[in-house]
C-alpha positions in Angstrom: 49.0 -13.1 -31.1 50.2 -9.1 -31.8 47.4 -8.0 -34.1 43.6 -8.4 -33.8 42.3 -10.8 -36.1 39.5 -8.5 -37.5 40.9 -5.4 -37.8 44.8 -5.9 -38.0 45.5 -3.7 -34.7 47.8 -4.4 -32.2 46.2 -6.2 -29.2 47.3 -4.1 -26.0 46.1 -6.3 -22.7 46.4 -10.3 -21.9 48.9 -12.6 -24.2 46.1 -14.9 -25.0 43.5 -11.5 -26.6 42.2 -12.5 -30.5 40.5 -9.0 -30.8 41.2 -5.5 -29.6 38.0 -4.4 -28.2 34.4 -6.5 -28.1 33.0 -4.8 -31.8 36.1 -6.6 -33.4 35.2 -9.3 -31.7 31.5 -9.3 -32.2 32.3 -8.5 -36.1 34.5 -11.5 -37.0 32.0 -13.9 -34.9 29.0 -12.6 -36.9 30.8 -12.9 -40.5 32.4 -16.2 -39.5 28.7 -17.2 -38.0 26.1 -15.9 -40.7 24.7 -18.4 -43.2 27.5 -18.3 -46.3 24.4 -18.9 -48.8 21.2 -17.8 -49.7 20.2 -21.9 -49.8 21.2 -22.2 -45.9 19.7 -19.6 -44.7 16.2 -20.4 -46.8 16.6 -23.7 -45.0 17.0 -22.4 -41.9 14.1 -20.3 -42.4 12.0 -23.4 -43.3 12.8 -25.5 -40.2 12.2 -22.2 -38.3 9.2 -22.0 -39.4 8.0 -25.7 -39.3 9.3 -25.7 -35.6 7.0 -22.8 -34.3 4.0 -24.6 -36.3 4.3 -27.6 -34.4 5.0 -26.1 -31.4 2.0 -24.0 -31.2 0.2 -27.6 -31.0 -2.1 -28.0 -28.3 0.3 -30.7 -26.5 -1.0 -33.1 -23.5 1.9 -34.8 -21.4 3.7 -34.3 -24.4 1.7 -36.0 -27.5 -0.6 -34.4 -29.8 -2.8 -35.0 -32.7 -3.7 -33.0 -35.8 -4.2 -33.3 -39.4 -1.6 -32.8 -42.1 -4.3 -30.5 -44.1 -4.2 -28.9 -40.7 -0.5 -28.5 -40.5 -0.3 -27.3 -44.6 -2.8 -25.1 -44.4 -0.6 -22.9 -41.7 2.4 -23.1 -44.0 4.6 -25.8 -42.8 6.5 -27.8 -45.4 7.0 -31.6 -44.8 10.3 -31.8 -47.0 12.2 -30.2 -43.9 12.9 -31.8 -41.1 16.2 -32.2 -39.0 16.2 -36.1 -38.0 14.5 -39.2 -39.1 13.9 -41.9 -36.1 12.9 -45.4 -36.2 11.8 -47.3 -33.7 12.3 -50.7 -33.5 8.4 -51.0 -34.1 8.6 -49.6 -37.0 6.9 -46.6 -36.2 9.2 -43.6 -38.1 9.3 -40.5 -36.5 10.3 -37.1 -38.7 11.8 -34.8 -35.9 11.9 -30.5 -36.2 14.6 -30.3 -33.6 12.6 -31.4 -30.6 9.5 -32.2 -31.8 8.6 -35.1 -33.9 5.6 -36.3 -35.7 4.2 -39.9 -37.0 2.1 -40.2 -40.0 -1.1 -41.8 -39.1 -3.7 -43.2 -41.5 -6.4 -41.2 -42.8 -4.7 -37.8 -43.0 -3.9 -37.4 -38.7 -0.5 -36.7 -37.5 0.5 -37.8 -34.0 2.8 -35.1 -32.5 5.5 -35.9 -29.8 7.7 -33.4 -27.4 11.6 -34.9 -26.9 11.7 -34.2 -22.8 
């Protein structure tokens, strides 16, 4: 490679170099990177979100309870969630990256931390 691959220079240095000085390379990571639509990066925002609501559970050796009014009324949306678990019980587990909750009767939520 003779010519950086973000801003067409010639590469002076190793045989191996993509880039000609850390901003090129920073600059074709971040376009290549970057959410390509508005609907991703909503997404995005919406397991974001849902993630720091669970996490800011009050959890005991990893399990915790609370209410789905609970949960709603601090904004999270239970449309969005990054994995769907079943056990061979059963019991299905929605899972926001590493945290997943079970939907319990009469409104409660049981809450678990992935270790």
């Amino acid at each position: 490679m003779e010519n950086c691959l973000e801003c067409g220079d010639k590469i002076i240095g190793r045989s191996d170099k993509k880039f000609c000085n850390d901003g090129c390379r920073n600059a074709f990571n971040n376009k290549h990177n970057k959410d390509s639509t508005n609907l991703m990066r909503n997404i995005n925002n919406k397991l974001r979100k849902n993630h720091r609501i669970l996490s800011e559970q009050k959890f005991i050796e990893g399990k915790a309870k609370t209410t789905r009014n609970k949960l709603a009324a601090e904004g999270f949306d239970f449309e969005y969630f990054t994995s769907l678990k079943v056990y061979r019980n059963g019991a299905e587990y929605r899972f926001v990256y590493d945290i997943g909750y079970k939907l319990l009767e009469e409104d409660w939520i049981l809450l678990v931390r992935k270790e």
